[in-house]
PDB file of N, CA, C and O in Angstrom:
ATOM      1  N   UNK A   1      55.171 -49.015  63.149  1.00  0.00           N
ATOM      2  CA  UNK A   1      55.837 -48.440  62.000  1.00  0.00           C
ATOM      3  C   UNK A   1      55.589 -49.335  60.787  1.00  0.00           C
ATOM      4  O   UNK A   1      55.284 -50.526  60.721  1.00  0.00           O
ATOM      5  N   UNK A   2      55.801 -48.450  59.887  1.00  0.00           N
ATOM      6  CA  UNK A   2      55.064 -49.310  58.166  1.00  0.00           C
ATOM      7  C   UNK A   2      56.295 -49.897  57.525  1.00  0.00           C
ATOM      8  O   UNK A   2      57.197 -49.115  57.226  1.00  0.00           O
ATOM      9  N   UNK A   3      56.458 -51.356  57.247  1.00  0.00           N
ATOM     10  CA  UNK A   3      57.662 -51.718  56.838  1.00  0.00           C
ATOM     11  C   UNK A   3      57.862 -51.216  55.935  1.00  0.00           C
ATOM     12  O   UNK A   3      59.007 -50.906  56.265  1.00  0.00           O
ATOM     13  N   UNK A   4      57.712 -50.572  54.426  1.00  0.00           N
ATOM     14  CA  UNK A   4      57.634 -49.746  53.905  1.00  0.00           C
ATOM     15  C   UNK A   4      58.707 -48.618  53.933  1.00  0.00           C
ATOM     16  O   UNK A   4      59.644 -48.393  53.167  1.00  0.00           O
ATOM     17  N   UNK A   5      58.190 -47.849  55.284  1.00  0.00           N
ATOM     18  CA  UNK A   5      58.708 -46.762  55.873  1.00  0.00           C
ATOM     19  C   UNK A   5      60.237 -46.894  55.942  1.00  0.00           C
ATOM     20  O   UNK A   5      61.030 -46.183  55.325  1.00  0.00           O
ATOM     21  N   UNK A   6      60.703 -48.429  57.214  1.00  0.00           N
ATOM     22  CA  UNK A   6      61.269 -48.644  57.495  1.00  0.00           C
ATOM     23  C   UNK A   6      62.366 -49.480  56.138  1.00  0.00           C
ATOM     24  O   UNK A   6      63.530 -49.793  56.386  1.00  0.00           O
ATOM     25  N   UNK A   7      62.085 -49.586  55.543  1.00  0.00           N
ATOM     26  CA  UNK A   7      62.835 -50.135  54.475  1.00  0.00           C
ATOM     27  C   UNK A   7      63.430 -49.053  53.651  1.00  0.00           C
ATOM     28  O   UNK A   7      64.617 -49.064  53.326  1.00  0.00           O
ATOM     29  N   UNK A   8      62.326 -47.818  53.208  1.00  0.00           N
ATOM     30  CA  UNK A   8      62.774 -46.750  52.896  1.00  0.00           C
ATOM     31  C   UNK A   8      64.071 -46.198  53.233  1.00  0.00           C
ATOM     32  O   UNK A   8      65.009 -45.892  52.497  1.00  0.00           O
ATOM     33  N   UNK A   9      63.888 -46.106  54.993  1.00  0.00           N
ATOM     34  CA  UNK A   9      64.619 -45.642  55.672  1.00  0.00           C
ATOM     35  C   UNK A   9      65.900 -45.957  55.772  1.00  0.00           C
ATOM     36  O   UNK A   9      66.845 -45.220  56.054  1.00  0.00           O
ATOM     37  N   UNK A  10      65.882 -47.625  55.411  1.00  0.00           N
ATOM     38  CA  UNK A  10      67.289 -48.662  55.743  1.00  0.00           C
ATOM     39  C   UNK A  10      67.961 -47.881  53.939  1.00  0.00           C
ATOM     40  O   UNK A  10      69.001 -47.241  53.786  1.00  0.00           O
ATOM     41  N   UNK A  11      67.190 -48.159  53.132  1.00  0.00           N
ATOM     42  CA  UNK A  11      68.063 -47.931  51.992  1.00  0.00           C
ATOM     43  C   UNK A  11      68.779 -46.372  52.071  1.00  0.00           C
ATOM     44  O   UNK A  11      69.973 -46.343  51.772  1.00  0.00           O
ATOM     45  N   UNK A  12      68.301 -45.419  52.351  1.00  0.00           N
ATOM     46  CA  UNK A  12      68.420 -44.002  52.189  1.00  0.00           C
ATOM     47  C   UNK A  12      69.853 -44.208  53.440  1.00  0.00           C
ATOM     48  O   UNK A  12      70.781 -43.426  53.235  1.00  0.00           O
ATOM     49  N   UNK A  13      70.009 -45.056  54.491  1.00  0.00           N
ATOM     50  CA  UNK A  13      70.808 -44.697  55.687  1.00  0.00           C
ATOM     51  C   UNK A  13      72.199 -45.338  54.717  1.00  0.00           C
ATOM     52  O   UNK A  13      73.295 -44.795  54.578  1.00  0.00           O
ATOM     53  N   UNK A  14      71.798 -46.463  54.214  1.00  0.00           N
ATOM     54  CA  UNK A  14      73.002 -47.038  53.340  1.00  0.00           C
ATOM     55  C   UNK A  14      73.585 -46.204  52.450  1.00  0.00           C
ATOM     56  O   UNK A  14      74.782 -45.918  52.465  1.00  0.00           O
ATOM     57  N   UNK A  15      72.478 -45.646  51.374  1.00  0.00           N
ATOM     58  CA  UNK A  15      73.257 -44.779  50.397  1.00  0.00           C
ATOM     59  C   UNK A  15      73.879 -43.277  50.947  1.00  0.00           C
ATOM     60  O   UNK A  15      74.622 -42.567  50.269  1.00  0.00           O
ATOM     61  N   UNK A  16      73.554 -43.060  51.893  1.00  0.00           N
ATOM     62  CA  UNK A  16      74.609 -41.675  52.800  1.00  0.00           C
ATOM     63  C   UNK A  16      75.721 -42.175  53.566  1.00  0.00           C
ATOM     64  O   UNK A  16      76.676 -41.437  53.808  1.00  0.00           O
ATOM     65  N   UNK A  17      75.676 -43.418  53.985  1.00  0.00           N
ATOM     66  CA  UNK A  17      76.837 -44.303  54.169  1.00  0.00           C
ATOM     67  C   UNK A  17      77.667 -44.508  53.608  1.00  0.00           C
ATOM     68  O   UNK A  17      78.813 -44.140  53.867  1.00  0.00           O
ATOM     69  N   UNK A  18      77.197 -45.366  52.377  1.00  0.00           N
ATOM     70  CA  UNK A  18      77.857 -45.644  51.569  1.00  0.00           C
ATOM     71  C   UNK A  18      78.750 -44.487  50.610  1.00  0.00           C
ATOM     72  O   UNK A  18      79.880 -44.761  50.203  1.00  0.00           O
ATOM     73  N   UNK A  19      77.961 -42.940  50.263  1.00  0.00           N
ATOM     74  CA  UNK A  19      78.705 -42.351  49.855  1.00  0.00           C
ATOM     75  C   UNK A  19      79.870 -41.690  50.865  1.00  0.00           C
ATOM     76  O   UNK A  19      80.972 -41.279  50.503  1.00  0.00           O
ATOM     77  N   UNK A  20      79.482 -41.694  51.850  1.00  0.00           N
ATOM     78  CA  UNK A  20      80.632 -40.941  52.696  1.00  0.00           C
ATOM     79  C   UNK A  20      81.527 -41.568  53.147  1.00  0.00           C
ATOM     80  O   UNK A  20      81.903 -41.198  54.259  1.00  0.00           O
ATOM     81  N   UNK A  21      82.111 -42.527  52.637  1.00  0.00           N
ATOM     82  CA  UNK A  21      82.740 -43.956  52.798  1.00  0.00           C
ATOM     83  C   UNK A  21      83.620 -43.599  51.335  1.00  0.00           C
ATOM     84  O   UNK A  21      84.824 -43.847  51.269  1.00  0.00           O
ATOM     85  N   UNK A  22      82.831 -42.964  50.141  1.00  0.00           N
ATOM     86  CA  UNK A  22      83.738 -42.545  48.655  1.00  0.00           C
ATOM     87  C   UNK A  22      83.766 -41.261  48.960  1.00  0.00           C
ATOM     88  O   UNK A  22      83.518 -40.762  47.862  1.00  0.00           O
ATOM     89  N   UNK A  23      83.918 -40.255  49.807  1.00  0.00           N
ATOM     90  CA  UNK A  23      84.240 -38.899  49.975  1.00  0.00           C
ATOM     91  C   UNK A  23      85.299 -39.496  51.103  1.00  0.00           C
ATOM     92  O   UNK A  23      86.181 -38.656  51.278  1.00  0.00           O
ATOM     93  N   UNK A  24      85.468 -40.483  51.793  1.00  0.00           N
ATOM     94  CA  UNK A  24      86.771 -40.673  52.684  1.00  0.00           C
ATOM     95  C   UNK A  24      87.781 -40.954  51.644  1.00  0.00           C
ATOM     96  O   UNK A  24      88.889 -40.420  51.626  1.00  0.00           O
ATOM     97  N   UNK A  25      87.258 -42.017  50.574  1.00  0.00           N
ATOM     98  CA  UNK A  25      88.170 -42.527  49.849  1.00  0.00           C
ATOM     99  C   UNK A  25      89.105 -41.498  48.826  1.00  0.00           C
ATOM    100  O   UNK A  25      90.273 -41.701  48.496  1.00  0.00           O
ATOM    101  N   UNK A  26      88.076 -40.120  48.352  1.00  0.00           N
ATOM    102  CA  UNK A  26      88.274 -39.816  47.392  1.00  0.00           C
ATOM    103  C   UNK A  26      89.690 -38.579  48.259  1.00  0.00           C
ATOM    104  O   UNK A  26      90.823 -38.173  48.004  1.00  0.00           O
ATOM    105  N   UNK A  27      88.796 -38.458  49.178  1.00  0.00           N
ATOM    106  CA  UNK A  27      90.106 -37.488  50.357  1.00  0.00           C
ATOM    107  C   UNK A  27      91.471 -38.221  50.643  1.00  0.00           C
ATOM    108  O   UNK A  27      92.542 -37.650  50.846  1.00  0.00           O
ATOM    109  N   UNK A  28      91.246 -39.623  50.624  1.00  0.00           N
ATOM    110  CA  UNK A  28      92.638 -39.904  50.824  1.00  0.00           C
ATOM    111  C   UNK A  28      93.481 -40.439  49.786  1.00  0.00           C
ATOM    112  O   UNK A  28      94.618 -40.893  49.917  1.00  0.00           O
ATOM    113  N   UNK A  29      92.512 -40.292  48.313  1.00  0.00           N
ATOM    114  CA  UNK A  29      93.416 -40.846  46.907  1.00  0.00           C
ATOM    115  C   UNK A  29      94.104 -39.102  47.015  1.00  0.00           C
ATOM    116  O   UNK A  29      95.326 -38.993  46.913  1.00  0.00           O
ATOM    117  N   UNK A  30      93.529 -38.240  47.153  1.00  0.00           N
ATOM    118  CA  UNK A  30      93.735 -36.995  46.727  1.00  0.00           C
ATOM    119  C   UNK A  30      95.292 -36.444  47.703  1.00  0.00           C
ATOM    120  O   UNK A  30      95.978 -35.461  47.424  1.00  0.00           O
ATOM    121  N   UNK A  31      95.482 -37.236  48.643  1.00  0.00           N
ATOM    122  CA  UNK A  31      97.187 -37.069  48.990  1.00  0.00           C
ATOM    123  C   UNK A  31      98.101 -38.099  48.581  1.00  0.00           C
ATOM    124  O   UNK A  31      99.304 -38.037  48.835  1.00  0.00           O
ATOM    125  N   UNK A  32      97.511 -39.136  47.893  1.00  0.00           N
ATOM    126  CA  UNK A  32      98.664 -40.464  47.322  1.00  0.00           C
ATOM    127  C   UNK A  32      98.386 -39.832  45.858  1.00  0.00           C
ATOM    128  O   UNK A  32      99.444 -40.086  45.284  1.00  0.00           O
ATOM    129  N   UNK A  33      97.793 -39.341  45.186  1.00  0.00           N
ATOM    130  CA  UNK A  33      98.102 -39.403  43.712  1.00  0.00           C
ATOM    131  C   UNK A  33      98.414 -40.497  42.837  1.00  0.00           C
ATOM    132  O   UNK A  33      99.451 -40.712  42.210  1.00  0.00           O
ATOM    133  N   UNK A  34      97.084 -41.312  42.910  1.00  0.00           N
ATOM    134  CA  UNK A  34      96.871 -42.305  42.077  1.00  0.00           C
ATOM    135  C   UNK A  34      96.846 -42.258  40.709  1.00  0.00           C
ATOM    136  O   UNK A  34      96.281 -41.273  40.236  1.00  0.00           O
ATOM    137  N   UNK A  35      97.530 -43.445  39.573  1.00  0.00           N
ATOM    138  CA  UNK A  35      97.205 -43.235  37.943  1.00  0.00           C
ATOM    139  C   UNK A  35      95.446 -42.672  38.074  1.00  0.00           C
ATOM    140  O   UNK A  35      94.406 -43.076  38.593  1.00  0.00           O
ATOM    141  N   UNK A  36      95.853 -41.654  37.357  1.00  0.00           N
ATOM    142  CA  UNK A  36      94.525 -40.998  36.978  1.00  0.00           C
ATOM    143  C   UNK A  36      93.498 -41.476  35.684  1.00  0.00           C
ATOM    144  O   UNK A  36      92.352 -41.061  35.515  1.00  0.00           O
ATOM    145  N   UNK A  37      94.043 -42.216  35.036  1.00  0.00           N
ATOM    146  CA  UNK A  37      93.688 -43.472  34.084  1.00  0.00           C
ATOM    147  C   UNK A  37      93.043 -44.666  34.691  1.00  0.00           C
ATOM    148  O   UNK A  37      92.331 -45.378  33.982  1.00  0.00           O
ATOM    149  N   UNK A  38      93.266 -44.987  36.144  1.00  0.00           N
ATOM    150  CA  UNK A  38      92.557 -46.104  37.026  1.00  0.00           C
ATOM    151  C   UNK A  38      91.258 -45.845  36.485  1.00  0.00           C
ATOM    152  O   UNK A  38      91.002 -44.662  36.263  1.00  0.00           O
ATOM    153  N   UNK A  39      90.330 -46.752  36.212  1.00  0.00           N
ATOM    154  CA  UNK A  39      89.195 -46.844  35.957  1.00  0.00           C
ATOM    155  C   UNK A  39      88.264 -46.372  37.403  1.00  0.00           C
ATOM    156  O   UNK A  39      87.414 -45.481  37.399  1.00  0.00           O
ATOM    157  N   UNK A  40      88.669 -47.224  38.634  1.00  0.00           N
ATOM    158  CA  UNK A  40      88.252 -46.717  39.814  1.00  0.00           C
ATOM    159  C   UNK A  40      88.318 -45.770  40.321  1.00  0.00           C
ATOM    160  O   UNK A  40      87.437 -45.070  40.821  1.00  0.00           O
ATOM    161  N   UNK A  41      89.574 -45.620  40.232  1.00  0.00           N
ATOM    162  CA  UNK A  41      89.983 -43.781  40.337  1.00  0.00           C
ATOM    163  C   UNK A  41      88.992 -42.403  39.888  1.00  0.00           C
ATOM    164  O   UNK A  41      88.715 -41.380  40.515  1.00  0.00           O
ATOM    165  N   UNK A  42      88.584 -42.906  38.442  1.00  0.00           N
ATOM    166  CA  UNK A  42      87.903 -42.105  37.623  1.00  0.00           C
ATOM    167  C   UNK A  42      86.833 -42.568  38.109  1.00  0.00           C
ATOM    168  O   UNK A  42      86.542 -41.388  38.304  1.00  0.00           O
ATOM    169  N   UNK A  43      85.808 -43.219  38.564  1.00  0.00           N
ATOM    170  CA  UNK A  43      84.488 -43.168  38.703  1.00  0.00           C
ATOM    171  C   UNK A  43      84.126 -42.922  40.154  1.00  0.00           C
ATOM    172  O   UNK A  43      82.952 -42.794  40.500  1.00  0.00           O
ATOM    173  N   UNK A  44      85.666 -42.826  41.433  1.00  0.00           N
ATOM    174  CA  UNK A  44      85.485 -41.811  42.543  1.00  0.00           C
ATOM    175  C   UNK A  44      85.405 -40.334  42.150  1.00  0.00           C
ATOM    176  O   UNK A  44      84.534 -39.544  42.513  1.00  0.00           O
ATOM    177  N   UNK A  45      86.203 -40.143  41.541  1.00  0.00           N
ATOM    178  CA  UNK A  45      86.285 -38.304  41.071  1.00  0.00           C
ATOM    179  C   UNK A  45      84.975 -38.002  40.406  1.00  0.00           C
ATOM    180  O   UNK A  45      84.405 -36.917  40.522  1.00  0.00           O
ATOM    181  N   UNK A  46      84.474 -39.127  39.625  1.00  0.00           N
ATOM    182  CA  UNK A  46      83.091 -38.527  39.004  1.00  0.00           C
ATOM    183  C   UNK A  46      81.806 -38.319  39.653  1.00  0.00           C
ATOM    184  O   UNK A  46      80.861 -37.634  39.262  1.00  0.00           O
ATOM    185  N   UNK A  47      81.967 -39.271  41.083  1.00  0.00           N
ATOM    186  CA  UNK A  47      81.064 -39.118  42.129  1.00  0.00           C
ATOM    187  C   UNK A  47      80.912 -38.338  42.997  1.00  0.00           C
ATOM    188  O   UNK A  47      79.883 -38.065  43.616  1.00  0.00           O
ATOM    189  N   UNK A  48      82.442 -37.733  43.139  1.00  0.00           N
ATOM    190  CA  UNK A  48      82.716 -36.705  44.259  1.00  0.00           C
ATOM    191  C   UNK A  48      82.570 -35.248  43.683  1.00  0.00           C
ATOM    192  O   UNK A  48      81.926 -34.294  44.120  1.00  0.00           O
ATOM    193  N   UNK A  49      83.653 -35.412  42.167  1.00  0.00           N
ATOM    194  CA  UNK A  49      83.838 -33.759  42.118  1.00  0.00           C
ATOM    195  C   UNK A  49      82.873 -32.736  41.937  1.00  0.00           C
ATOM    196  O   UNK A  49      83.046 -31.586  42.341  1.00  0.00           O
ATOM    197  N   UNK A  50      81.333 -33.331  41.027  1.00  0.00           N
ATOM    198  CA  UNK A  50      80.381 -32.662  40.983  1.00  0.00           C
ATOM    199  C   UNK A  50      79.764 -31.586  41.973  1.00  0.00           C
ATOM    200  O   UNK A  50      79.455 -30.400  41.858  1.00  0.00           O
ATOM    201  N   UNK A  51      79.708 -32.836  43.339  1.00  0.00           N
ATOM    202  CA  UNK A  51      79.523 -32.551  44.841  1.00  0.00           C
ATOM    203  C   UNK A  51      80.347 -31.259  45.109  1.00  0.00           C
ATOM    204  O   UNK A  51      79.831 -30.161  45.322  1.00  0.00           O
ATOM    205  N   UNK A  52      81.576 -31.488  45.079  1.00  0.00           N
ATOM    206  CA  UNK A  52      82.902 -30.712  45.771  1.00  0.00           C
ATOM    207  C   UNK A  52      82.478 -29.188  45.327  1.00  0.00           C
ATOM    208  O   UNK A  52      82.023 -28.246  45.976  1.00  0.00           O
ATOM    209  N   UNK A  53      82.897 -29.383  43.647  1.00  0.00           N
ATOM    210  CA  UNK A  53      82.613 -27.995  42.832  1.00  0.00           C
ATOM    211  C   UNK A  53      81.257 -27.415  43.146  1.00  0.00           C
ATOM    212  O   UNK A  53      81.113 -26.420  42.435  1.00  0.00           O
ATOM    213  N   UNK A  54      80.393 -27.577  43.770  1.00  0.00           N
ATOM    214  CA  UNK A  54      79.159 -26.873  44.085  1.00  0.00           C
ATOM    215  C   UNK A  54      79.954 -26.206  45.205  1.00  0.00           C
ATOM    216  O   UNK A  54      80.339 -25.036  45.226  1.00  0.00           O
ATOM    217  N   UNK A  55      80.129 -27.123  46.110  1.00  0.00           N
ATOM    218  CA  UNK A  55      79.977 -26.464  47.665  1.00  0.00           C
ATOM    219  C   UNK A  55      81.337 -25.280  47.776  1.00  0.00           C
ATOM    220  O   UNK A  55      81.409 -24.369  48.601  1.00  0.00           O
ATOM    221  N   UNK A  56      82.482 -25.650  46.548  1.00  0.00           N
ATOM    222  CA  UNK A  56      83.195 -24.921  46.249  1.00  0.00           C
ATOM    223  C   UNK A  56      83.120 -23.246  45.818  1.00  0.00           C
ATOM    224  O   UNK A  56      83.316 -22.070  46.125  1.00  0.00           O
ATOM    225  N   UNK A  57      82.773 -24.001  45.079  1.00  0.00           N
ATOM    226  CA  UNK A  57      81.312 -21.999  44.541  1.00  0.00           C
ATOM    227  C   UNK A  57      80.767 -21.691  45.242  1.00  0.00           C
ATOM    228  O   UNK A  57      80.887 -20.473  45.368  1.00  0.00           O
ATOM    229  N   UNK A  58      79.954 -22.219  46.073  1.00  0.00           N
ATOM    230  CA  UNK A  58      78.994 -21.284  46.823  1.00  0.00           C
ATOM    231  C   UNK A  58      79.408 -21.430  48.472  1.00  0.00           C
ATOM    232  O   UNK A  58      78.515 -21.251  49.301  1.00  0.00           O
ATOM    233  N   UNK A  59      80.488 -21.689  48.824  1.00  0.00           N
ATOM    234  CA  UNK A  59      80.721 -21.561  50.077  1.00  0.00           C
ATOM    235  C   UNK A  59      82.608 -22.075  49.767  1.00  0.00           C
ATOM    236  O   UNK A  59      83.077 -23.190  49.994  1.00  0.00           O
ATOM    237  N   UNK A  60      83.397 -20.798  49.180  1.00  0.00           N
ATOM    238  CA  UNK A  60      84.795 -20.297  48.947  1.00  0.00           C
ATOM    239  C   UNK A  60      85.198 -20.267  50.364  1.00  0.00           C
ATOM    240  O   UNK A  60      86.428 -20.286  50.404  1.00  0.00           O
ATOM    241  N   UNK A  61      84.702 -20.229  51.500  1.00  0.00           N
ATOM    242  CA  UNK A  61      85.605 -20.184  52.895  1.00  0.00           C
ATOM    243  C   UNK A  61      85.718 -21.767  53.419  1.00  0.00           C
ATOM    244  O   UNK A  61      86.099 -22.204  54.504  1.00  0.00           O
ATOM    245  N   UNK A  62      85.246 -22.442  52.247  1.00  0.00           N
ATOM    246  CA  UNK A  62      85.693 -24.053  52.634  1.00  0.00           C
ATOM    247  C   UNK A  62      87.045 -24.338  52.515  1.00  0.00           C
ATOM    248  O   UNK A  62      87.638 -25.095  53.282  1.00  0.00           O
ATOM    249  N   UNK A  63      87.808 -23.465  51.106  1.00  0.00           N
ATOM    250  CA  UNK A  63      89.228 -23.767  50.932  1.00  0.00           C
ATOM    251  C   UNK A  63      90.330 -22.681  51.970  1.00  0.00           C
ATOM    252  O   UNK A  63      90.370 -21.483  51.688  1.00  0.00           O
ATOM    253  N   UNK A  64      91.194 -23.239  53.172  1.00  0.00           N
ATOM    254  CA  UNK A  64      91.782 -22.561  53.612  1.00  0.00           C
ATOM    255  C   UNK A  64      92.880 -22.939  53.802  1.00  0.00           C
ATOM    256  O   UNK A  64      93.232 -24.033  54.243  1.00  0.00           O
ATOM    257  N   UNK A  65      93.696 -21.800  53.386  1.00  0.00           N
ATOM    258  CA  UNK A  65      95.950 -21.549  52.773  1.00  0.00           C
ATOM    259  C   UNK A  65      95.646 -22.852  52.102  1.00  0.00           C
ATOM    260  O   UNK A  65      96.050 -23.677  52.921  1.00  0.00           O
ATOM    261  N   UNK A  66      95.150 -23.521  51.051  1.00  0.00           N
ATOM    262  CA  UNK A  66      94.966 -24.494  49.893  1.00  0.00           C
ATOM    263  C   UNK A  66      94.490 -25.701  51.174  1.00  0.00           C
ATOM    264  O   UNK A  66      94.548 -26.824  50.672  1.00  0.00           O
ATOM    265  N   UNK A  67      94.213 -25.736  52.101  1.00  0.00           N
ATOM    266  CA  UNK A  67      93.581 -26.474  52.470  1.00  0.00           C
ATOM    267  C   UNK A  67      91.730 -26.900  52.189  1.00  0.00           C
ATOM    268  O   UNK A  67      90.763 -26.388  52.753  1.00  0.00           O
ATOM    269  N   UNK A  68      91.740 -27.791  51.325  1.00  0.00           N
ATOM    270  CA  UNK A  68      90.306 -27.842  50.795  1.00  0.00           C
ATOM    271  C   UNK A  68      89.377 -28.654  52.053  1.00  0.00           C
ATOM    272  O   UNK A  68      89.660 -29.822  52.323  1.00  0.00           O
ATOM    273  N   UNK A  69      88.482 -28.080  52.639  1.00  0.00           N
ATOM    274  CA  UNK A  69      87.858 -28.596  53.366  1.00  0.00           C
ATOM    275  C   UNK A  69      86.114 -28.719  53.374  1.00  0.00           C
ATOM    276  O   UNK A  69      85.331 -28.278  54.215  1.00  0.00           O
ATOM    277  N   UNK A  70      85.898 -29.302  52.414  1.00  0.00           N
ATOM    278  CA  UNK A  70      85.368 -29.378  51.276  1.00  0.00           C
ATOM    279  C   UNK A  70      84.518 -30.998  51.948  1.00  0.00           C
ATOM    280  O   UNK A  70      83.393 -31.156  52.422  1.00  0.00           O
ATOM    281  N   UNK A  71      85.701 -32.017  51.698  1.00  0.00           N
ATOM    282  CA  UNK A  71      85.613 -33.430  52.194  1.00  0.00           C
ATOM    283  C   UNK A  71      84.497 -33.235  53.500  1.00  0.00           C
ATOM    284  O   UNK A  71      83.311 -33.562  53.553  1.00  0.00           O
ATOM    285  N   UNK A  72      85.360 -32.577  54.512  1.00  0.00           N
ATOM    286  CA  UNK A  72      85.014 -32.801  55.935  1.00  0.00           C
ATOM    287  C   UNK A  72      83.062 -32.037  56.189  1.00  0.00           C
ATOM    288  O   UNK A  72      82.061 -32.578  56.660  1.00  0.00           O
ATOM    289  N   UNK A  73      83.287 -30.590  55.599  1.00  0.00           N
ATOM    290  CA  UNK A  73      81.469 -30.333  55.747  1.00  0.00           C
ATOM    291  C   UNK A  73      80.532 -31.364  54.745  1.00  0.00           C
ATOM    292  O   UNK A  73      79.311 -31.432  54.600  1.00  0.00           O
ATOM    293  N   UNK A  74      81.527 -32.048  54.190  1.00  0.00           N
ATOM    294  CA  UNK A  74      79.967 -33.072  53.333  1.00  0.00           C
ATOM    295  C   UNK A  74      79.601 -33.692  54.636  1.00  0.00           C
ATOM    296  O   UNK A  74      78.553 -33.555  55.267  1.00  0.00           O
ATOM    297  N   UNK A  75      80.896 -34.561  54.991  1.00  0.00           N
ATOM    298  CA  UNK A  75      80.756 -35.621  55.596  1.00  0.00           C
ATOM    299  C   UNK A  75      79.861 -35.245  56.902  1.00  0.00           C
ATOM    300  O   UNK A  75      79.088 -36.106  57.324  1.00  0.00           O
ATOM    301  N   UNK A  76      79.935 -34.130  57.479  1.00  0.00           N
ATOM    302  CA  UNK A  76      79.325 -33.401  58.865  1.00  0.00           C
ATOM    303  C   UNK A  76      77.763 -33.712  58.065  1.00  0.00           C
ATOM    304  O   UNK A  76      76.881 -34.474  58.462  1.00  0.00           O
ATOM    305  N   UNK A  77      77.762 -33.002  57.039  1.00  0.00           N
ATOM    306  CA  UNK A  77      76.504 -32.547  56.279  1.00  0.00           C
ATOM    307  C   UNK A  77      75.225 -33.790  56.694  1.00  0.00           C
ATOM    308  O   UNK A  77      74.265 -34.007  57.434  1.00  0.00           O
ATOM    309  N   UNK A  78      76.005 -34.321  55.669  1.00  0.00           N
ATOM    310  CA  UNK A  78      75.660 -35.774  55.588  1.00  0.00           C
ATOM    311  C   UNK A  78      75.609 -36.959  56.657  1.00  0.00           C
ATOM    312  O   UNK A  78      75.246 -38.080  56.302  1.00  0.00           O
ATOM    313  N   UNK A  79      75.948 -36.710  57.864  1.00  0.00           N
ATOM    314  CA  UNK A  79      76.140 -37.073  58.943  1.00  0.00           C
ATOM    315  C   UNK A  79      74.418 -36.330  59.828  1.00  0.00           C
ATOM    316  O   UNK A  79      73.357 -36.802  60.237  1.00  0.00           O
ATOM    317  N   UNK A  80      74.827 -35.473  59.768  1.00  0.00           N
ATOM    318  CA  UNK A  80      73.411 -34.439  60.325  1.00  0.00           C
ATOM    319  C   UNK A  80      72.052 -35.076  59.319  1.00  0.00           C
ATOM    320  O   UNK A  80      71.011 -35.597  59.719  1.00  0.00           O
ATOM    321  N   UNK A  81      72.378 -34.886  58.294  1.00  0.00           N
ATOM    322  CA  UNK A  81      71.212 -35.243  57.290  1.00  0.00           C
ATOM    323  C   UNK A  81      70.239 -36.864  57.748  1.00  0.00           C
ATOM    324  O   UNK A  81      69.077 -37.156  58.029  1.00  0.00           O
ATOM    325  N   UNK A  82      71.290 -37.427  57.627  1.00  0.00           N
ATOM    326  CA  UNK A  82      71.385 -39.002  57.882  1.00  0.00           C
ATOM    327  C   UNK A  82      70.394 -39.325  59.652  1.00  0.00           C
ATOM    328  O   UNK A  82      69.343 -39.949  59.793  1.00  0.00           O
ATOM    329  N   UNK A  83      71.463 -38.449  61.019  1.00  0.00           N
ATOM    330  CA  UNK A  83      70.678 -38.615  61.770  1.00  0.00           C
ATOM    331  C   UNK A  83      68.886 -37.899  61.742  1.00  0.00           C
ATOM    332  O   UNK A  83      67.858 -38.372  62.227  1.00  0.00           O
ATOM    333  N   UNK A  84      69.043 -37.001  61.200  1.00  0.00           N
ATOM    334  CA  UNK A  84      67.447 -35.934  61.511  1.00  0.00           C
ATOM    335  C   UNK A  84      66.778 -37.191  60.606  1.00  0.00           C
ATOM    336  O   UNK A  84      65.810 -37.786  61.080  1.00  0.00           O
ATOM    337  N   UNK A  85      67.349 -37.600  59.220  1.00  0.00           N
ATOM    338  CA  UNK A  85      65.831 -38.291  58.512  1.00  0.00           C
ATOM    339  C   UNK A  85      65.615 -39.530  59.342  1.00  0.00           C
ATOM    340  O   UNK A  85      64.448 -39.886  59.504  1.00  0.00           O
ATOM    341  N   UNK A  86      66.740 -40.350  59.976  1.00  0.00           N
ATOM    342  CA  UNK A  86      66.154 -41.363  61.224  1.00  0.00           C
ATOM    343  C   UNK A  86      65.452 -41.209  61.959  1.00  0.00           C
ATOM    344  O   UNK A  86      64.466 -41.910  62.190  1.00  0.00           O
ATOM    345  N   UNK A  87      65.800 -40.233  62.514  1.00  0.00           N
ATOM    346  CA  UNK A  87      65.060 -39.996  63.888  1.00  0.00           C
ATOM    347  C   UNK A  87      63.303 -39.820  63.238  1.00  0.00           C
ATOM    348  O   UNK A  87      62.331 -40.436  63.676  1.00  0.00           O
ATOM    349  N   UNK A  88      63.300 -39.144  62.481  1.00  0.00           N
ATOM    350  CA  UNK A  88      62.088 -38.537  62.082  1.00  0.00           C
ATOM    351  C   UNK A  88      61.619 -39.781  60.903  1.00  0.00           C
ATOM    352  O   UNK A  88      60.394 -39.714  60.806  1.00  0.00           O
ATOM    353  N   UNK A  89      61.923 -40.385  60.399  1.00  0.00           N
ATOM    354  CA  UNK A  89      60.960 -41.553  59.723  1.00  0.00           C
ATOM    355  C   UNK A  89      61.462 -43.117  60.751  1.00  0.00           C
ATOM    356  O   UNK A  89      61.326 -44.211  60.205  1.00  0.00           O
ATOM    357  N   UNK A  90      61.878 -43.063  61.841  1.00  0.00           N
ATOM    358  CA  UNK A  90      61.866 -44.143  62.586  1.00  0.00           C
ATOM    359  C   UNK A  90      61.324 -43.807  64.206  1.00  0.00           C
ATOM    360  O   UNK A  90      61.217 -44.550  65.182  1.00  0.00           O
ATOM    361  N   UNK A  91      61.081 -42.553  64.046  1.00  0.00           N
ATOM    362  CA  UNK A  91      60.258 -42.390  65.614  1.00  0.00           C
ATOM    363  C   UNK A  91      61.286 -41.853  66.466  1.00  0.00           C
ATOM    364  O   UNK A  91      61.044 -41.615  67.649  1.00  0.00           O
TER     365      UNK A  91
END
């Protein structure tokens, strides 16, 4: 294997990590109701909601009796995504 490849691979596994790590976070500010003025606060919502509001629009049977479930198919998503590009750029 081409270190290259494999370096590719390490960064891309981190940054789907790493975001689904701020889609846990942003799911569990979203039942404490944090100052919405937090600077941190605001630059989870700006990472997430973009995300959310897509999958919101185009797949409405995510929100059910106001349960937004929204969080949980990224994280699957992104979970699936994460294993297939391993497997397939690490052999």
């Amino acid at each position: 294997m081409n270190a290259l490849t494999f370096s590719i691979a390490q960064l891309l596994h981190t940054v789907i990590n790493a975001y689904i790590w701020i889609i846990i976070i942003s799911a569990v500010l979203s039942f404490v109701r944090p100052d919405p003025y937090n600077q941190i606060v605001q630059a989870i919502y700006k990472l997430t909601e973009p995300v959310y509001a897509y999958f919101r629009k185009n797949m409405p049977f995510l929100v059910v009796s106001g349960i937004d479930l929204t969080p949980l198919m990224l994280i699957l998503g992104l979970q699936f995504i994460d294993t297939l590009m391993m497997r397939s750029l690490l052999g």
